[in-house]
C-alpha positions as CSV (number, residue, x, y, z in Angstrom):
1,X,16.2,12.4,-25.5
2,X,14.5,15.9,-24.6
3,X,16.3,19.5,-23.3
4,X,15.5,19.9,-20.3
5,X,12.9,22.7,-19.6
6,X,12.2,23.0,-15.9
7,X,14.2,21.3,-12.7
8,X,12.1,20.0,-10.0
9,X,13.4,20.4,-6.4
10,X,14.8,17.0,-6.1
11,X,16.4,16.4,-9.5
12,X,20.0,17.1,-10.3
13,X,20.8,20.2,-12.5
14,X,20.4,20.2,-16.0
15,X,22.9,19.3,-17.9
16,X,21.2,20.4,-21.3
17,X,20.2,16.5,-21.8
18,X,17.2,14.9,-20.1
19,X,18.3,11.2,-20.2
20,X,14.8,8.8,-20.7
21,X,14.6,7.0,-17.4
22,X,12.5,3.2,-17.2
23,X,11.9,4.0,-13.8
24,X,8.2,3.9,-11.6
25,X,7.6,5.0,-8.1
26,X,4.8,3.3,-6.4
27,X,3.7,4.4,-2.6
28,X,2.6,1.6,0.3
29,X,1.6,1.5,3.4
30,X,3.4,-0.5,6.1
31,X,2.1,-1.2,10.1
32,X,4.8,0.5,12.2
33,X,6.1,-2.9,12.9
34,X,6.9,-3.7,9.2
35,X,8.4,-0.1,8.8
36,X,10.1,-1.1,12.1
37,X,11.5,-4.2,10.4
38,X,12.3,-3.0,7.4
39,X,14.2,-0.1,8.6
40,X,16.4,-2.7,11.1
41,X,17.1,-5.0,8.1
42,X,18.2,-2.2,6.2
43,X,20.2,-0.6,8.2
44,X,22.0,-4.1,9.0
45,X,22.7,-5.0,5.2
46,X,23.4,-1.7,4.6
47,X,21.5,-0.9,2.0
48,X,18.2,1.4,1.2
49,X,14.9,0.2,2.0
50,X,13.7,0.8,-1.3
51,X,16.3,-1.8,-2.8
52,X,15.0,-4.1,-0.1
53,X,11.5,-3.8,-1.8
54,X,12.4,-4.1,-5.1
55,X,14.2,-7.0,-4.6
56,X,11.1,-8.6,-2.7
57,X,8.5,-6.9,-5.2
58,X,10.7,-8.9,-7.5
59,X,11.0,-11.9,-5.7
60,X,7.4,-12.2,-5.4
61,X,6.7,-11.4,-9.4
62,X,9.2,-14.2,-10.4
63,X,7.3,-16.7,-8.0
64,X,4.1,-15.5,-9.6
65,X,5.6,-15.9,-12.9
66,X,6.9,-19.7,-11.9
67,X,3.5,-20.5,-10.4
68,X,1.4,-19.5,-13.6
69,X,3.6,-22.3,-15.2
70,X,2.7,-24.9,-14.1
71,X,-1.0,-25.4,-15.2
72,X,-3.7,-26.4,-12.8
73,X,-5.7,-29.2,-12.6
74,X,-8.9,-27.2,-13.4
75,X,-7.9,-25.4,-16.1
76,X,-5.9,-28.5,-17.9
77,X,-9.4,-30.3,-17.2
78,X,-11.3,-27.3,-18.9
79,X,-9.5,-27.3,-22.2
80,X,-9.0,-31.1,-22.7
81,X,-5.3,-30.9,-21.9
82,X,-5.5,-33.7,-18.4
83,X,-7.6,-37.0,-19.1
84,X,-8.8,-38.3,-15.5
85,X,-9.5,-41.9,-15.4
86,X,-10.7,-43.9,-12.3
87,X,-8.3,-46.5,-10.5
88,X,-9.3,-50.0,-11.5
């Protein structure tokens, strides 16, 4: 942990102890009609719409993950993992 030196506008006052954060920010750009939806859903689950895309960011990161499993027919056929053999 670090002393705090300088307080941006947003941040909270220093307490003395600048705790390390794991934190990242990104920035995207939505139509109006996904900020539209977004905002609905958000405001109907009551929650942020920053928690909304997190949770989709990691949504789509796990499926990823999931899909990179499962080796494809290509690849296995590449490296000599998948035998093909004719129907008789």
């Amino acid at each position: 942990m670090s002393r705090c030196s300088t307080m941006k506008h947003d941040a909270a006052p220093c307490t003395g102890i600048q705790m390390p954060t794991t934190k990242h920010r990104i920035t995207i750009n939505l139509s109006d009609n996904e900020y539209g939806q977004l905002a609905a859903l958000a405001e109907v689950h009551d929650v942020s719409m920053s928690w909304i895309g997190q949770r989709a960011i990691a949504a789509f990161l796990e499926h990823e993950r999931a899909e990179a499993l499962q080796l494809p027919l290509s690849f296995a056929r590449r490296h000599g993992a998948f035998k093909w053999q004719e129907p008789q």
